[in-house]
C-alpha positions as CSV (number, residue, x, y, z in Angstrom):
1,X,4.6,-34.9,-6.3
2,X,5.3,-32.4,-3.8
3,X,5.3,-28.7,-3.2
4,X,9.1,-28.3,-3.3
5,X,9.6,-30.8,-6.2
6,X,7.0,-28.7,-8.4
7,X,8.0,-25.4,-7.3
8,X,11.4,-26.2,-9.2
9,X,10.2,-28.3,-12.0
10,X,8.0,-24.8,-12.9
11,X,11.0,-22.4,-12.3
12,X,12.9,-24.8,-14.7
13,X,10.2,-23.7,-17.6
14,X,7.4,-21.3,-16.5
15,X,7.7,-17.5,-16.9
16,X,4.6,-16.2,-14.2
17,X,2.5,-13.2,-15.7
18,X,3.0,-10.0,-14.0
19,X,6.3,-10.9,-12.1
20,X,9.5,-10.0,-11.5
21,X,10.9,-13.9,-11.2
22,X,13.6,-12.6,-9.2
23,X,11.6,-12.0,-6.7
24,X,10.9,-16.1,-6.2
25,X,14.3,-16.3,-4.7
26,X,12.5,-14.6,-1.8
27,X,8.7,-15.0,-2.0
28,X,7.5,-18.2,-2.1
29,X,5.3,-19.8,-5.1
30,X,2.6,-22.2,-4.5
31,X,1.7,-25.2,-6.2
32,X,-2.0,-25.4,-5.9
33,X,-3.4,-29.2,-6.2
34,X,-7.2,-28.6,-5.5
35,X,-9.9,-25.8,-4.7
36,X,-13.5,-25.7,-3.4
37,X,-15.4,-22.5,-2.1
38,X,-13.0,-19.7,-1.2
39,X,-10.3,-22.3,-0.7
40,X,-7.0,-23.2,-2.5
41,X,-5.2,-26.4,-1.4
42,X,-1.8,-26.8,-1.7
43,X,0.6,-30.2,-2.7
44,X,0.7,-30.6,1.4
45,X,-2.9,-29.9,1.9
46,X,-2.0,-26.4,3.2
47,X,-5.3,-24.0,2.6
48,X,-5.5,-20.3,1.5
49,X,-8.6,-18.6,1.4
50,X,-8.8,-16.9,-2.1
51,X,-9.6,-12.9,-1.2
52,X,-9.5,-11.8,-4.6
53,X,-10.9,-14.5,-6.4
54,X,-8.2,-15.9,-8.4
55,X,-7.4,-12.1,-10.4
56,X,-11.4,-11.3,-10.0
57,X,-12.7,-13.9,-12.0
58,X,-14.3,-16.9,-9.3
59,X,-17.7,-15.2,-8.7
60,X,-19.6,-18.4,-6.8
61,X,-16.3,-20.5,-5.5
62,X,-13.7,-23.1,-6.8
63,X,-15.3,-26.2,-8.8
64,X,-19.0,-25.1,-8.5
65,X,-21.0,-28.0,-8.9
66,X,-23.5,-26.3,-11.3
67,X,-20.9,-24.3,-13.6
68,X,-18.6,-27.4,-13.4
69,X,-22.0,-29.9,-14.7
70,X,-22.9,-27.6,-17.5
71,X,-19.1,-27.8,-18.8
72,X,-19.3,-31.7,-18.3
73,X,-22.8,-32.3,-20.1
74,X,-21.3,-29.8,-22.8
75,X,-17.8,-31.3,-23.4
76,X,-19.7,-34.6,-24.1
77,X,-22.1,-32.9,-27.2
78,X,-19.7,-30.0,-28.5
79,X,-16.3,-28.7,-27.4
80,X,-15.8,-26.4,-30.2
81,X,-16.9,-25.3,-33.3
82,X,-15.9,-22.2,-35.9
83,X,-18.2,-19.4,-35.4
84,X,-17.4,-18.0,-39.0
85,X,-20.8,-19.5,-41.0
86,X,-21.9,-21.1,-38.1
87,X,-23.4,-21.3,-35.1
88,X,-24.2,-23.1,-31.7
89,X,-27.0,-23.4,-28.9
90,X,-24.9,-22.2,-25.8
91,X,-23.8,-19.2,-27.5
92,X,-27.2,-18.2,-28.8
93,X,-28.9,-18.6,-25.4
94,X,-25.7,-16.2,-24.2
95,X,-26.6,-13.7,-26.4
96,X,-29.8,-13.8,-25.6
97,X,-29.4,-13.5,-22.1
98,X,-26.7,-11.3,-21.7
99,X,-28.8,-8.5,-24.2
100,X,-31.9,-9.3,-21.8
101,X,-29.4,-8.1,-18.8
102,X,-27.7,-5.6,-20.1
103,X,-30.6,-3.7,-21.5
104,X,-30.5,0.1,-22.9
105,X,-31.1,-1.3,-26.1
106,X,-27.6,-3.8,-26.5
107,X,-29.0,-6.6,-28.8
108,X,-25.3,-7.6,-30.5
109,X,-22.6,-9.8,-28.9
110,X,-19.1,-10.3,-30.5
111,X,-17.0,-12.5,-28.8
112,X,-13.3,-13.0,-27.8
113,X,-11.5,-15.1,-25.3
114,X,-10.1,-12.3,-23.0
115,X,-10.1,-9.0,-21.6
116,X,-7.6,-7.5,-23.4
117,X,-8.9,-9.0,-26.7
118,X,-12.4,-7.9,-25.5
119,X,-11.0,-4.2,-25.5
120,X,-9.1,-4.3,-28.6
121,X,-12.5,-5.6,-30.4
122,X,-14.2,-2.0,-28.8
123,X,-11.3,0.2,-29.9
124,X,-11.2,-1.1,-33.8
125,X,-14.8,-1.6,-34.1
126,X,-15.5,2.3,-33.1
127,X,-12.4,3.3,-35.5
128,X,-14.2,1.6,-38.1
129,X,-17.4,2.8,-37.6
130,X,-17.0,6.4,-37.7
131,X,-14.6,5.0,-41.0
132,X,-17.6,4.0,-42.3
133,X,-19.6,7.0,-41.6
134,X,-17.0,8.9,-43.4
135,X,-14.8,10.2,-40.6
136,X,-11.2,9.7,-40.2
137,X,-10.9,9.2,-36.6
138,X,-7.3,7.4,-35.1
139,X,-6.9,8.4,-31.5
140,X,-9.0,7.2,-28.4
141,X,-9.7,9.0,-25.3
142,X,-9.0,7.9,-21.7
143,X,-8.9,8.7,-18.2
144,X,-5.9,9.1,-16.1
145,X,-5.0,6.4,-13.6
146,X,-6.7,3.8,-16.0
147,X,-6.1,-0.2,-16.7
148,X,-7.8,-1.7,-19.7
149,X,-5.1,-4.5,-20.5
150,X,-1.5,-5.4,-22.1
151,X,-2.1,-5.8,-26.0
152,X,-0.7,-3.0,-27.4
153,X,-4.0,-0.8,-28.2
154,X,-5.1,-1.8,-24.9
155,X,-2.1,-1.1,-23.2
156,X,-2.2,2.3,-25.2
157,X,-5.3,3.3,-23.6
158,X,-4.2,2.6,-20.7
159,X,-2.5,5.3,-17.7
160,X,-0.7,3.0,-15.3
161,X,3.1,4.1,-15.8
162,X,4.3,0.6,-14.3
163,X,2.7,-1.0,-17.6
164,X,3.0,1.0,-19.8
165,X,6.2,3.1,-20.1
166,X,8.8,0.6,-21.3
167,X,6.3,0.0,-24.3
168,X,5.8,3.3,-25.4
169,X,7.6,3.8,-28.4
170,X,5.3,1.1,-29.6
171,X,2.0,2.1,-28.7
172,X,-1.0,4.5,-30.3
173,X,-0.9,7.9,-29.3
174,X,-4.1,8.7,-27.3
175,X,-5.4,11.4,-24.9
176,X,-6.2,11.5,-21.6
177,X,-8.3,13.3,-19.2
178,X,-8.3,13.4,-15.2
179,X,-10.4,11.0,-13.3
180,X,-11.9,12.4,-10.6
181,X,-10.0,11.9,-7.2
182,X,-13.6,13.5,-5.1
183,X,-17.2,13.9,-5.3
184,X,-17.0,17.6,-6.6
185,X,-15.9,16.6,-10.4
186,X,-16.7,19.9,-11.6
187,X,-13.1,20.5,-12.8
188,X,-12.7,17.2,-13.9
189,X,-15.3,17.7,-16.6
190,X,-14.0,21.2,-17.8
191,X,-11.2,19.8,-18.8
192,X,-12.7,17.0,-20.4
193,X,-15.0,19.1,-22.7
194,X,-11.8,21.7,-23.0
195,X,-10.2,18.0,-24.3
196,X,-13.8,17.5,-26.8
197,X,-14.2,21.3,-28.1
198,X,-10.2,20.7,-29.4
199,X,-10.0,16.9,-30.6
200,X,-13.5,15.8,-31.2
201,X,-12.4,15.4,-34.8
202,X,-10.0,13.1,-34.1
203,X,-11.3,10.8,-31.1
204,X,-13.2,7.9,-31.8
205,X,-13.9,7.0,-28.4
206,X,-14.2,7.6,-24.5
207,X,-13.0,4.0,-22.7
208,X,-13.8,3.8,-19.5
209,X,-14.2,1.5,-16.4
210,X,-17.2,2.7,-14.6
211,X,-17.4,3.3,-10.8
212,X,-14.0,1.7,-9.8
213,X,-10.5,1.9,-11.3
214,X,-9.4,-2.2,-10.2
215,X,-5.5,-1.9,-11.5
216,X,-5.3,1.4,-10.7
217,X,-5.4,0.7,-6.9
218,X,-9.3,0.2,-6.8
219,X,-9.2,4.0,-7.1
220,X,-13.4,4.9,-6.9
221,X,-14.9,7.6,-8.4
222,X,-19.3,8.9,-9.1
223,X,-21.5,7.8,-11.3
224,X,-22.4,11.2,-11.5
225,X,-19.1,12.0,-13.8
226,X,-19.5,9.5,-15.9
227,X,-23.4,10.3,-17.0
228,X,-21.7,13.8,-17.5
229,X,-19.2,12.5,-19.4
230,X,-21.0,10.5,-21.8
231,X,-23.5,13.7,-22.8
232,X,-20.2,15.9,-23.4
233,X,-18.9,12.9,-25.5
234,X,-22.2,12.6,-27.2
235,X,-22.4,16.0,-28.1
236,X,-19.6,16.0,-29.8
237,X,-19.8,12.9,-31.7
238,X,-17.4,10.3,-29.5
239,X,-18.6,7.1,-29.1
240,X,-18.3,5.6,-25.3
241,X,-17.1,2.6,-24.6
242,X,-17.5,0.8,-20.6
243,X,-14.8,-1.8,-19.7
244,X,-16.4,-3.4,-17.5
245,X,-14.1,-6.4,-17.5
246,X,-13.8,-6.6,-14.3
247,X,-16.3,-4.6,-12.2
248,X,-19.2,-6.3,-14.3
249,X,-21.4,-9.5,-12.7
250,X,-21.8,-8.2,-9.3
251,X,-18.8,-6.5,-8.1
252,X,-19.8,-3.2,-7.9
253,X,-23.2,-3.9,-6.3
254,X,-25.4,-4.0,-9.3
255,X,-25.0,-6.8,-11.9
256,X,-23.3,-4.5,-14.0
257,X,-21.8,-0.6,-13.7
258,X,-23.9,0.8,-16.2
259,X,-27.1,0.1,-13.9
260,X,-25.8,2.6,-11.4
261,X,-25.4,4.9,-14.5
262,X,-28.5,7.3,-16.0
263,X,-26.7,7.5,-19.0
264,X,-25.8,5.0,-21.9
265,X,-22.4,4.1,-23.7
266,X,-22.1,2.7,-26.9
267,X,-20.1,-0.5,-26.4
268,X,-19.8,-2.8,-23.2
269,X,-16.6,-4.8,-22.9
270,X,-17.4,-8.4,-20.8
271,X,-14.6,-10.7,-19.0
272,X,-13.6,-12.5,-16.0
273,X,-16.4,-13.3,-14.0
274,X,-18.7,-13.9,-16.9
275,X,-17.8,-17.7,-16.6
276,X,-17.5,-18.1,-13.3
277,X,-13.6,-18.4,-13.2
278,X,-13.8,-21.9,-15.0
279,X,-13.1,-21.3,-18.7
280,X,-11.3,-18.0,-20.8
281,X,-14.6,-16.0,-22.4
282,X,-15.0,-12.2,-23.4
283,X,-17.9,-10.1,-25.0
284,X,-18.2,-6.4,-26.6
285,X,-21.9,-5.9,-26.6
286,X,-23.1,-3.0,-28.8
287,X,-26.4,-1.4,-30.8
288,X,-28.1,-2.0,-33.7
289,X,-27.3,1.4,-35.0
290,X,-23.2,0.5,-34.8
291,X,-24.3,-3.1,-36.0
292,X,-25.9,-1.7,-39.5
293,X,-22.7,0.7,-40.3
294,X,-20.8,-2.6,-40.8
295,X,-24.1,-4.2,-42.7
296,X,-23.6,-4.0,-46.5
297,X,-22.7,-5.7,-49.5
298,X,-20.0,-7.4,-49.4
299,X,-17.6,-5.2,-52.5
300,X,-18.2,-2.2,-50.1
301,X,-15.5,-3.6,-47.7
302,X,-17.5,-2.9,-44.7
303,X,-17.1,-6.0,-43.2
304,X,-15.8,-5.7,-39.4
305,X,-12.4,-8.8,-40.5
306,X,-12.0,-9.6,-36.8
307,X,-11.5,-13.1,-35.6
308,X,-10.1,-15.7,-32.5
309,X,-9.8,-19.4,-33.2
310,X,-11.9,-20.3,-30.2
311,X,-14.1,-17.3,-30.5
312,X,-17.6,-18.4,-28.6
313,X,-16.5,-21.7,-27.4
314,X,-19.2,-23.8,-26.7
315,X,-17.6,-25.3,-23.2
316,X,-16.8,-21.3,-22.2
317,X,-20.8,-20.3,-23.6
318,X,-22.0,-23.1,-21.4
319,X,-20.2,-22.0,-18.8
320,X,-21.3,-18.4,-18.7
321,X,-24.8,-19.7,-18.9
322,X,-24.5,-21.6,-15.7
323,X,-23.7,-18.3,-14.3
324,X,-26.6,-16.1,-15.3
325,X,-28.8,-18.9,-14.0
326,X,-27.2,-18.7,-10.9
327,X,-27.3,-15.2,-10.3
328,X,-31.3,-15.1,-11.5
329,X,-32.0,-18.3,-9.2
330,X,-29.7,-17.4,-6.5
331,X,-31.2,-13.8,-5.1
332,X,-26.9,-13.4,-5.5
333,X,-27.2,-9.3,-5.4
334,X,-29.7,-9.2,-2.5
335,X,-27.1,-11.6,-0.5
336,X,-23.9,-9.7,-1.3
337,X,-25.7,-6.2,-0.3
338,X,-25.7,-7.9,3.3
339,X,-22.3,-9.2,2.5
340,X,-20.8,-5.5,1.4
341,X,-22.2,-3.8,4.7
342,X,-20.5,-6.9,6.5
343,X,-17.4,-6.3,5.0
344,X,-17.6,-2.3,5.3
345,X,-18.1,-3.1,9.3
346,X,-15.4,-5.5,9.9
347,X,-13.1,-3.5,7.6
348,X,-13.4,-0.7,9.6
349,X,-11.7,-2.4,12.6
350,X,-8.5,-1.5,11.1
351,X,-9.0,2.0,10.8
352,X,-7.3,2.1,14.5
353,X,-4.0,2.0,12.8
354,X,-3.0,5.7,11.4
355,X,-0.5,4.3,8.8
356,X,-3.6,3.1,7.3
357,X,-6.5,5.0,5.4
358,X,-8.7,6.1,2.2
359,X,-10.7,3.4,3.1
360,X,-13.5,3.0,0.9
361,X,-15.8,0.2,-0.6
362,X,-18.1,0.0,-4.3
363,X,-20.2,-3.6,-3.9
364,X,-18.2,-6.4,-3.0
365,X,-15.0,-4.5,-3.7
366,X,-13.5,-3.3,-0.5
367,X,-10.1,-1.2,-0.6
368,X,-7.4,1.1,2.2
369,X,-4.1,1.9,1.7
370,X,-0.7,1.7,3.6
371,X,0.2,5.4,3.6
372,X,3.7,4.7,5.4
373,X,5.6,1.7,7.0
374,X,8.8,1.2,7.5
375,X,9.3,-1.5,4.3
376,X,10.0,-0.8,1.1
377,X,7.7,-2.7,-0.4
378,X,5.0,-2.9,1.9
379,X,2.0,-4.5,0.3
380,X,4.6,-7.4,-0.5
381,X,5.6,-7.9,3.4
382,X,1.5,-8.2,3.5
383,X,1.4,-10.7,0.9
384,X,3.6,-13.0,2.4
385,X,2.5,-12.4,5.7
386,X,-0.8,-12.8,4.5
387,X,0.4,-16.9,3.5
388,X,1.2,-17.5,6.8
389,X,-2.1,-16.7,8.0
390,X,-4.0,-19.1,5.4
391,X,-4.7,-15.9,3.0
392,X,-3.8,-15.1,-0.4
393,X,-4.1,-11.5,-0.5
394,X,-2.2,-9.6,-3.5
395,X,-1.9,-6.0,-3.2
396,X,-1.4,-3.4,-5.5
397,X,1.7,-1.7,-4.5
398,X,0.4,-0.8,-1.2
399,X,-3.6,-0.4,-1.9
400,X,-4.9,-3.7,-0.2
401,X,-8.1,-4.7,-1.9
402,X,-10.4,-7.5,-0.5
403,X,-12.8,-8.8,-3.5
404,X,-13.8,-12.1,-2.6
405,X,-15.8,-14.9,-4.2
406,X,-19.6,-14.8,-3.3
407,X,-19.9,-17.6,-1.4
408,X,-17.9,-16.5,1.2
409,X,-19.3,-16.2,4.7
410,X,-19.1,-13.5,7.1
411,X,-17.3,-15.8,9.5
412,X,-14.6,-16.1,6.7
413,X,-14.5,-12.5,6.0
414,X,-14.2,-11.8,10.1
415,X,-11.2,-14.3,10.1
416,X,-9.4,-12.1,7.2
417,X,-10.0,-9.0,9.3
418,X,-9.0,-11.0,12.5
419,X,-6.0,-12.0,10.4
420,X,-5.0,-8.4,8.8
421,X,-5.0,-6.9,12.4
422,X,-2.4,-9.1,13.5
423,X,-0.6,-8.4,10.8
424,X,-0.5,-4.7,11.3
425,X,-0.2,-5.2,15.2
426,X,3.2,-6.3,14.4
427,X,3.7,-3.8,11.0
């Protein structure tokens, strides 16, 4: 098969996530055939170097030999089994891990198969928990400018207008609270207690994504906000919850945002990277003291009735295990701390161009925006720019964000650079 044969053949029958289809009259889709390291092979053996890992979840490059042998040795024991009554190896040794790495006292793992799911797991386990307790909570807390999925209670706690509006009429009413757009936050955290003293009674929880805002145009705020924010919620009886979906396993310089954080939230919301890119996997890890509110017999109708088919798949479990070993054999966080200053260096080239600013990097996330060009659309007219130049690069409006794969060397990331100033030599 070719390129221009499967291009049409998925046309014919594939609606694309996140896409106006229209727009493939105009801007080309790619058939991908094969991938290793930061590269994507086309049908015609055409190569793109993945700068934003596939939507954030390739941590160590395409087909990693060790993540791709631990799915293989799995696959030929156990593929699957139902997690209701019973258990499995891979996803004990997860657990086990991933509590050991988290710290600050997480020691329970429920399990999903997404993001999204992962979030809607955190939002009804916290409604139910304060039910239990004897508090009729129903609305959630959130900041503005946030992204925490596209189920509906996701999408609910969510502040990104393009996502959200149409869907309004259908979603649960929640509040929201400024995020802060400097390092002076002092404003941002009257309001927020302004927001507790009034509605405490009814908020169940604070959802977050600590350090950077990815969907809503890498926007990156202190960690200093966020430990003030938890002690205000705290005080006043609202539970905290992290989605750290996708800024978790690395990408903000730490293995995970809460490490850069002095204080503690009550639920952690795990996706994306956590298997490497290979296999769908999510995780809300939580405490013992949430755990035991659902612990009781079984006519008190405590039970936490939450369930996904494939929930803890062994295949994804092995997986995700082949990651952890990677990052504690590996020295990965040492290596990418070179890596981000690399990146911040070469990235700064293109400050030479004054249509471009707010540039700004958190760990191996680096960001600017196009403040004005003469295109309507201008992160587009980078995207497909971008193609020609071997690079897929998907902006957010007109944010560019570079969040590569680990592997990737600093020759490669000089090349994108190279690459994005011709771009905007010509913009």
């Amino acid at each position: 098969m070719d390129n221009e044969f499967l291009k049409q053949l998925d046309l014919k029958h594939i609606w694309h996530p996140c896409t106006q289809m229209k727009d493939h009259e105009n801007v080309p889709l790619i058939p991908i055939k094969k991938a290793k390291g930061v590269w994507l092979y086309d049908f015609n053996d055409k190569r793109y170097l993945d700068c934003i890992s596939s939507w954030w979840v390739n941590l160590f490059g395409h087909c990693n030999e060790k993540i791709a042998n631990a799915i293989k040795k799995q696959v030929d024991e156990l593929e699957h089994v139902i997690l209701a009554g019973f258990t499995h190896e891979p996803i004990i040794k997860l657990s086990t891990k991933l509590c050991e790495k988290v710290g600050r006292d997480f020691n329970k793992c429920f399990y999903a198969d997404n993001g999204s799911s992962a979030v809607e797991i955190a939002l009804k386990m916290s409604f139910h928990y304060h039910l239990n307790q004897g508090f009729k909570k129903n609305k959630f807390l959130s900041l503005s400018n946030s992204y925490h999925g596209e189920t509906l209670g996701a999408l609910s706690v969510g502040d990104v207008a393009l996502y959200k509006n149409t869907y309004n009429h259908l979603l649960l009413k929640c509040l929201n609270t400024p995020v802060p757009k400097s390092k002076n936050y002092e404003e941002e955290l009257f309001i927020l207690k302004e927001i507790l003293e009034k509605h405490s009674s009814e908020i169940c929880a604070f959802i977050l994504e600590p350090l950077v805002q990815c969907a809503g145009n890498m926007h990156m705020y202190e960690a200093g906000f966020i430990d003030e924010a938890i002690k205000l919620c705290h005080e006043f009886n609202v539970q905290v919850i992290f989605d750290e979906i996708a800024v978790g396993f690395g990408r903000t310089g730490t293995l995970f945002a809460l490490h850069q954080c002095k204080q503690t939230p009550d639920f952690i919301c795990l996706s994306k990277g956590i298997t490497g890119g290979f296999m769908p996997l999510s995780v809300v890890l939580t405490k013992d003291e949430i755990y035991q509110a659902f612990y009781a017999p079984y006519k008190e109708y405590k039970a936490f009735l939450h369930s996904h088919s494939y929930t803890g798949n062994t295949l994804a479990c092995a997986a995700a295990n082949a990651v952890l070993d990677i990052f504690e054999n590996e020295n990965i966080l040492e290596k990418n701390k070179i890596l981000s200053t690399f990146i911040e260096q070469e990235f700064s080239r293109l400050k030479k161009f004054d249509f471009l600013g707010n540039f700004r990097i958190c760990g191996m996330i680096s960001a600017f925006d196009i403040l004005n060009a003469k295109y309507e659309r201008a992160g587009l007219e980078v995207f497909k720019r971008a193609l020609k130049k071997d690079l897929l690069l998907r902006p957010l409006g007109n944010t560019i964000y570079f969040m590569p794969p680990y592997v990737i060397t600093k020759e490669q990331i000089s090349y994108v650079v190279d690459s994005l100033e011709q771009i905007f030599n010509d913009f």
